[in-house]
C-alpha positions in Angstrom: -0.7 10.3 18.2 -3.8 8.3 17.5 -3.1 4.7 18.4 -5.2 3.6 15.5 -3.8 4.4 12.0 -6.9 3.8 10.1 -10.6 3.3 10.5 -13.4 2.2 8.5 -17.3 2.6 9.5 -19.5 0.9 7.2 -18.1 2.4 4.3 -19.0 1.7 0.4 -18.1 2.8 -2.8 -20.5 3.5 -6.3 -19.8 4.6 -9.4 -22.0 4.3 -12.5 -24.5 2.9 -10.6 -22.9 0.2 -9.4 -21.1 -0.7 -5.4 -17.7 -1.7 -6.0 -17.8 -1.3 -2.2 -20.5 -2.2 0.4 -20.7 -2.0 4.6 -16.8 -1.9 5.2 -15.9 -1.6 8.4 -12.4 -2.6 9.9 -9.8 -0.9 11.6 -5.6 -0.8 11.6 -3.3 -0.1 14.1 -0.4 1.9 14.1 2.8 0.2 12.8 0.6 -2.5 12.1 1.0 -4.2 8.5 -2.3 -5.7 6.8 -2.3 -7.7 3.7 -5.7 -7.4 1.4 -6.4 -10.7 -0.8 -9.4 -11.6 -2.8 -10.2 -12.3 -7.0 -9.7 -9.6 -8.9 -12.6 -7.1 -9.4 -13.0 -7.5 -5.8 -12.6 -3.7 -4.3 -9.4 -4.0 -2.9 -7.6 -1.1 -4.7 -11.0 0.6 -4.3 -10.5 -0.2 -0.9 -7.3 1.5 -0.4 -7.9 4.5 -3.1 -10.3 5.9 -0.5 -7.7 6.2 2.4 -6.2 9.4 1.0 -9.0 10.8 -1.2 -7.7 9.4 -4.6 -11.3 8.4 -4.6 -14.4 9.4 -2.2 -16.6 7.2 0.2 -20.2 7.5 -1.1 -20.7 6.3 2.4 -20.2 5.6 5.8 -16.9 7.2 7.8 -13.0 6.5 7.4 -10.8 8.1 9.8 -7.0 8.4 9.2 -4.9 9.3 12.1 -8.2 10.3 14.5 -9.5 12.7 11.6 -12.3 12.1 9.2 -10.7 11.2 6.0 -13.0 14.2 4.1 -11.8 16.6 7.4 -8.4 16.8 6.2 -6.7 19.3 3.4 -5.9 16.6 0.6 -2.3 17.9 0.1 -1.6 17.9 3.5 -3.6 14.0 3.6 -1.5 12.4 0.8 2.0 13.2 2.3 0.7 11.5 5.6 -0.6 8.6 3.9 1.7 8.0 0.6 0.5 5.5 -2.0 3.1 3.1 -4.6 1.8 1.6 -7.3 2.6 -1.7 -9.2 4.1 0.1 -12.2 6.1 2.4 -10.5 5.6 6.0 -11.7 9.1 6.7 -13.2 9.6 10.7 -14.9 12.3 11.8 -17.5 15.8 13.0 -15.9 18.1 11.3 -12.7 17.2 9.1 -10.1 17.6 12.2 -8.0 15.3 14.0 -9.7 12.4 11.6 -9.3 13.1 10.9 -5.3 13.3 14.9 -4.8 9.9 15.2 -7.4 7.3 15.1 -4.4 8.8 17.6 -2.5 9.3 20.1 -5.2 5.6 19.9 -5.9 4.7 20.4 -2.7 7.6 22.8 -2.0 8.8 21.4 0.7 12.8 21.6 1.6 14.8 19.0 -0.2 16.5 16.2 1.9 19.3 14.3 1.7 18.9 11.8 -1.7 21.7 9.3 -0.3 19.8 9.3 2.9 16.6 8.3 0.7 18.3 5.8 -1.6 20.0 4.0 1.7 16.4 3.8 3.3 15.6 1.8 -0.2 18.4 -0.2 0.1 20.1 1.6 -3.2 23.3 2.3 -3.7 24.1 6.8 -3.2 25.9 6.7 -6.5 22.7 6.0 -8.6 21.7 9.4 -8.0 23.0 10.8 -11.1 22.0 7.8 -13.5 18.9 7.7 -15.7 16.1 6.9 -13.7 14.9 5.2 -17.1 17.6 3.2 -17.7 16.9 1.3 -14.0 15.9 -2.1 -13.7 12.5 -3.0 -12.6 12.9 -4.1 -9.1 15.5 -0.4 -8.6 12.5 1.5 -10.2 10.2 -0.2 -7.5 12.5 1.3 -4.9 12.9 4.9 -6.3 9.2 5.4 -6.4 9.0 4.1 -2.7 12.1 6.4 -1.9 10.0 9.2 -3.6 7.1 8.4 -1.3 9.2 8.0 1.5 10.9 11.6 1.2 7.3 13.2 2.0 7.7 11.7 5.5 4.5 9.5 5.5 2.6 7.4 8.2 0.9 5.4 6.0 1.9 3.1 3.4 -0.7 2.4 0.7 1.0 -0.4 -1.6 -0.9 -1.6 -4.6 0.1 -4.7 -6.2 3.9 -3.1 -5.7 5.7 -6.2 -6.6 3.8 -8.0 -9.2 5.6 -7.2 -12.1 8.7 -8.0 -10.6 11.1 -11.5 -10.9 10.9 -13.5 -7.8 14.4 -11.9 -6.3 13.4 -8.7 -7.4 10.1 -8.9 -4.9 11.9 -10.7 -1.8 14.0 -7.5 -2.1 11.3 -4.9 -2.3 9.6 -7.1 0.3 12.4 -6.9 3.1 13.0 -3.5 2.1 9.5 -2.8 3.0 10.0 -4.7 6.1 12.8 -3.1 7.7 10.8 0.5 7.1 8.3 -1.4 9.2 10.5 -2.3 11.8 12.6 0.3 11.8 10.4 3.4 11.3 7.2 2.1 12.4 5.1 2.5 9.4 1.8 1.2 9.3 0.9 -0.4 5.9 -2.1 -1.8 3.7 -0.9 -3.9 0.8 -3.0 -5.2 -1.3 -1.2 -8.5 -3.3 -2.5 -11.1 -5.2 0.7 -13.2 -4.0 -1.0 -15.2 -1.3 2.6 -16.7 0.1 3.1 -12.9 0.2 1.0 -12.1 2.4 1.7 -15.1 4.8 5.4 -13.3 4.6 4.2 -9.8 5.5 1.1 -9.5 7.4 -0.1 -8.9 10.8 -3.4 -9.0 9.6 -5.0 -10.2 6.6 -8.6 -9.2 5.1 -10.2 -11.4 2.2 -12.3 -9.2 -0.2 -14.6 -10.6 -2.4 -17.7 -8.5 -4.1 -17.1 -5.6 -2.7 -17.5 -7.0 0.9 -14.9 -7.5 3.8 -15.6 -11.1 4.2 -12.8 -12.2 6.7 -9.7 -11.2 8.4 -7.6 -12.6 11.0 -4.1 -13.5 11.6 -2.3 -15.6 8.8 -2.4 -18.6 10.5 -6.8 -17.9 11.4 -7.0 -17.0 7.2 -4.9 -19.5 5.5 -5.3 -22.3 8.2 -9.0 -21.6 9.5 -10.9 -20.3 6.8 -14.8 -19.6 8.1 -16.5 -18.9 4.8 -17.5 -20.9 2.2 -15.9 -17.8 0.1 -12.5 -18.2 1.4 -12.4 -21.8 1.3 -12.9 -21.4 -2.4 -11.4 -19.1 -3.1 -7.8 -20.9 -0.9 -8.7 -24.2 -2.4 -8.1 -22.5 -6.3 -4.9 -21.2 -4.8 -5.9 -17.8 -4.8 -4.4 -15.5 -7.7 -1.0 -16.0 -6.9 1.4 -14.2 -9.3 4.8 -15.1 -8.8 
């Protein structure tokens, strides 16, 4: 297996006309956990939307798993490298019915849903309730179990705990965590929560106008912050969401 999970070569986004992405170049490793911070408008989501084709480079190379992001069948691509949103995508019927989704549509076997929900840190009996009728922090968790299921390597998470209370999040966050730690999986998270992402990272990368400013360790972002940019943007307490 490649020992790098992701890399980017000078790669930029346009749309319209305009670069929402410029001359991005970085790289993860495997099982490795990077946190993406900047203002809003800044790319990240761009950022990570290109990692399994929801979107395409105009430019420059990204290779997932030592294979040119554009060289790989898209199906087969987004069960490697599974993506959660921050409104979790919830469908009519059971709990079970959205964890076991993905693999229907792919027709792949089904698995275990207990198995899934345990992974999540839910409860096997909320199988058979209303997905609907779920709390928000529960819902979080189903559409990560649903992600899950497909088996990925990659976590994308964008923004995957902002709309949740404060115990809510530590929950999702640990959950997260322990899939780290337990199963290896290498994850970009993009958060506005910059306390988060002291909490989570490895690595973190500031964004800001489309442009990979800096990244470093927590303590090297947060503690030693080279640009002017990051300065700023630290001393203005980021766009933390609690």
């Amino acid at each position: 297996m490649a020992s790098r999970a992701v890399e980017l070569k000078n790669v930029g986004f346009e749309t319209g006309g305009l670069w929402l992405l410029r001359g991005v170049s970085a790289e993860v490793d495997v099982g490795q956990t990077v946190a993406i911070i900047g203002p809003s408008g800044a790319g990240k989501s761009t950022l990570i939307s290109l990692i399994n084709l929801m979107r395409t480079p105009t430019e420059g190379e990204i290779w997932v798993l030592g294979q040119e992001v554009r060289a790989w069948p898209v199906r087969e691509l987004r069960q490697r490298v599974g993506m959660v949103f921050q409104s979790p995508v919830i469908f009519p019927g059971s709990v079970r019915d959205n964890v076991l989704f993905g693999l229907e549509l792919h027709r792949r076997p089904p698995r275990d849903v207990a198995e899934l929900l345990q992974m999540v840190d839910l409860p096997a009996h909320l199988a058979d309730h209303a997905a609907e009728d779920l709390s928000g922090g529960q819902k979080s968790r189903v559409a990560l179990a649903r992600t899950l299921a497909m088996e990925p390597d990659i976590l994308l998470l964008d923004e995957v705990t902002a709309a949740l209370d404060v115990h809510a999040k530590r929950e999702v966050e640990s959950t997260l965590l322990r899939l780290k730690r337990e199963l290896g999986k290498t994850m970009l998270w993009v958060t506005h929560d910059l306390d988060q992402a002291r909490r989570v990272a490895d690595e973190v990368w500031f964004v800001a106008g489309g442009r990979l400013v800096e990244r470093g360790t927590p303590a090297e972002i947060f503690n030693e912050p080279r640009s002017e940019a990051l300065r700023s943007f630290l001393a203005e307490g980021g766009e933390v969401r609690s």
